[in-house]
N, C-alpha and C positions, 0 to 999 in steps of 0.2 A: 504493500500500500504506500510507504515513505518512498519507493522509486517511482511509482508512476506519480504521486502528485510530484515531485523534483521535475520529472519528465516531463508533464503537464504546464507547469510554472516556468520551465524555459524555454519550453514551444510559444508559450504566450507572450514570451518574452521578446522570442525571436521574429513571432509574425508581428509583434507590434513596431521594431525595429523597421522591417522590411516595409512593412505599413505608412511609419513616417517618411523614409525615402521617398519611398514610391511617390509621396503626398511634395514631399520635396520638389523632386525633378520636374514632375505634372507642372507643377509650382513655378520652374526655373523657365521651362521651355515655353508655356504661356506667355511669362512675357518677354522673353526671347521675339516671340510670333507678334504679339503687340507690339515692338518695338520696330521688328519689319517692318510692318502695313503700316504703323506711322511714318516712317521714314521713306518709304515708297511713295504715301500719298504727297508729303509734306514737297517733295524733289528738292531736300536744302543742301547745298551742297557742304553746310558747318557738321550734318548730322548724316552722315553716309547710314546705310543700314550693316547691319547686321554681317549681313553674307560678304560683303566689301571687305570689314573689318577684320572678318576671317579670312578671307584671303589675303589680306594685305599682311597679314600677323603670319601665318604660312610663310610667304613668299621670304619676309626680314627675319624669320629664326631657325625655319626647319628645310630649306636648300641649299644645305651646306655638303661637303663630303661623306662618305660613307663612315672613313676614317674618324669623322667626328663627330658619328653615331646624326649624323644629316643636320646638328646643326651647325649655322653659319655665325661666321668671324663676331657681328654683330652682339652675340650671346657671351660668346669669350672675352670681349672688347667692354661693353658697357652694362650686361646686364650682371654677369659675373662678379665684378668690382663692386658696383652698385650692391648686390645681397652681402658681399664679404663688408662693407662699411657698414649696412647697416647692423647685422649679426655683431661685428666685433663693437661698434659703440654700445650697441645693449647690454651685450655679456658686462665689458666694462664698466656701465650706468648700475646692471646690475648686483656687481660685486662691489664695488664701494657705496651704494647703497644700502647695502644688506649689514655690510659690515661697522659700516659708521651707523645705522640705524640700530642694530643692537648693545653697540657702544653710550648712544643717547638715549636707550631706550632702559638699560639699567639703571642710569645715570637719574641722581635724583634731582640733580640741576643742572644738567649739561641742557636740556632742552631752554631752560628760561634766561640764558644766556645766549642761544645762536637761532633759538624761536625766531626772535624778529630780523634777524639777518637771513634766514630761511625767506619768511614770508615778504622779503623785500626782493630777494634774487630768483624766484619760482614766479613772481610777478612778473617778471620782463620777461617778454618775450623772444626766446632763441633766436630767429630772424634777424631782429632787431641789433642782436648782437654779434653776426656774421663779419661785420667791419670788425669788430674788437679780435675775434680769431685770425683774420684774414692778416692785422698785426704781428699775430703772437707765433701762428702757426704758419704762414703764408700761404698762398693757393697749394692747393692740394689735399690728399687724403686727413692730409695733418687737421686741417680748416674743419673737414667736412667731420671727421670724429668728434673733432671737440663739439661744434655744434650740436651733435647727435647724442654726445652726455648729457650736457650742461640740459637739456630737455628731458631725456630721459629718465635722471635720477629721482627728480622730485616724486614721484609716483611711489618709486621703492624705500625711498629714507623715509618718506613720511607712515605708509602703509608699515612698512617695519616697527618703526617705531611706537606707532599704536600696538598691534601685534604683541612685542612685545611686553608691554607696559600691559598687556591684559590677561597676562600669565596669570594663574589662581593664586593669593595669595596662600594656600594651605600648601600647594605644592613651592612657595620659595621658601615658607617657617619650614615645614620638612626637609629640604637640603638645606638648609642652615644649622638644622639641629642634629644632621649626620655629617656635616662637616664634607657635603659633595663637593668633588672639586669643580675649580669655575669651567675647565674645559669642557669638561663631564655634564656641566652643569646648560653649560649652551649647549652644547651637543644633542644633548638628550631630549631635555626638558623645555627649554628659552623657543629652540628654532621648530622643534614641530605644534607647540600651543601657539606659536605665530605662523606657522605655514599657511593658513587661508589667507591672510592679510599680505604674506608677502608676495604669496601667487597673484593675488587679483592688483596690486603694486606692477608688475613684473609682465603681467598681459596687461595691462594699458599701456608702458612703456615700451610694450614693442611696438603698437601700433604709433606712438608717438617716433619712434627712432623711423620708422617707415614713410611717414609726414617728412621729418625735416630731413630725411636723407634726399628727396626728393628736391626741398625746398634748399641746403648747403650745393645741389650741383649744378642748381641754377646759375650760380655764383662763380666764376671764373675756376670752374673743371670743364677739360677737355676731351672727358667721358663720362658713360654713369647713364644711369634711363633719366634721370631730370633736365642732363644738357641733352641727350635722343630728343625725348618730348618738348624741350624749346627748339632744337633744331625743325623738327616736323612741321609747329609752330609758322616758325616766322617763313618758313617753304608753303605754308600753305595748303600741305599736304596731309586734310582733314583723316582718310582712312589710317594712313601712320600714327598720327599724333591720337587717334582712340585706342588704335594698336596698344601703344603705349599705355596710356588710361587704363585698357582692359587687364594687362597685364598688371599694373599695380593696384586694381583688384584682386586678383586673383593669386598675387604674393598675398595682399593681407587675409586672403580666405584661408591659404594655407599653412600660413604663420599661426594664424588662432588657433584652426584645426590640429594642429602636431602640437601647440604648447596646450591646449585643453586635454590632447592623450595624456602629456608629460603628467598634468596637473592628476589627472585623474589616479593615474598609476601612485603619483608620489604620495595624494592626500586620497587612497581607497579607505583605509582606518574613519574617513568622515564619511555618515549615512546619509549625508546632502548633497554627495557628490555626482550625483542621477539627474538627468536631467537638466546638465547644463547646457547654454548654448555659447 
């Protein structure tokens, strides 16, 4: 009787799985089709349709050699560079986030000391501050990192820090009254009663490192899909430059989707973790 209801309960599990896709795609291609027949009726030449756009995205990534599994120079040239900048400023945003956030997050007055220097430099806008890097680091990958920190982190220090700070106080009198050690003590205790606060830190800030990667190549790089999509741009050459577009949608679909598995995997111990989108 305990195997077929197990049996029972994961067939349900599974059609309902297969049920949402299904509900998904129906979902996806519709307005796929709407977006056609607008774009056919509309004849604008700012808004190509659909089938353009796949074509035109074909033709710029995947007629390349065999040798390089069919894609072309294009993919190794700008879009390549483009995900390695933005991956390596998150990881980066991420780890001295993480780290300086559990630092101020034990701290019983590190935060009422750089609180207001926090909330004055999370205020300005990264953009904004492109000339200041373009100073420090000059054009290049250098610029474009830093940009892509100095936006990124605020998510994670802040989200850590809460996190932290919401540790049970019965679980910090308990390691204090067996004398845990501090490594032991984050390790175990500190970083997994903050793991939801620093995952949901940590998935906003990629979608933010994804923004301003796009928004640092605008700016005097010589590759990357933000200077492609202002190339496309000022060419006028509307299927390319959706080309584009489409494509950084479709990093950022993919970006959430692998960091929600990560998430899921790393926080399964949490029963709220069903059902996320």
């Amino acid at each position: 009787m305990t195997t077929l209801t197990l049996t029972g309960r994961v067939g349900r599990r599974v059609g309902r799985g297969i049920g949402i896709l299904v509900r998904n795609w129906l979902l996806f291609f519709a307005l796929i089709g709407i977006w056609e027949l607008a774009t056919r009726l509309a004849e604008s030449p700012f808004f190509p349709p659909p089938t353009e756009i796949l074509s035109a995205s074909v033709k710029l990534w995947f007629t390349g050699p065999a040798s390089q599994l069919f894609l072309t120079d294009t993919v190794f040239d700008n879009v390549l560079p483009s995900l390695g900048r933005t991956l390596g400023g998150w990881l980066l945003a991420g780890a001295f986030g993480v780290a300086l956030g559990v630092l101020l997050g034990r701290s019983k007055t590190g935060m009422d000391y750089v609180g207001p220097l926090f909330a004055f430099f999370r205020s300005v806008p990264p953009p904004a501050l492109i000339p200041v890097f373009i100073v420090l680091f000059g054009l290049g990958p250098g610029m474009q990192t830093g940009s892509i920190i100095f936006g990124a982190i605020w998510p994670v220090l802040l989200n850590t820090v809460d996190g932290v700070r919401s540790v049970d106080q019965v679980k910090v009198d308990t390691a204090k009254s067996f004398r845990t050690p501090r490594s032991y003590w984050v390790r175990s205790i500190v970083l997994p009663a903050a793991g939801p606060k620093i995952f949901a830190g940590l998935r906003l800030s990629l979608s933010i490192s994804l923004l301003l990667m796009v928004i640092s190549e605008l700016v005097g790089s010589y590759n990357g899909i933000g200077r492609s999509l202002m190339d496309a741009q000022q060419a006028f050459d509307f299927p390319l430059m959706w080309s584009w577009l489409v494509l950084l949608g479709l990093l950022g679909f993919g970006f959430n989707a692998a960091f929600l598995a990560v998430e899921q995997r790393v926080l399964r111990w949490q029963p709220t973790r069903n059902g996320r989108i």
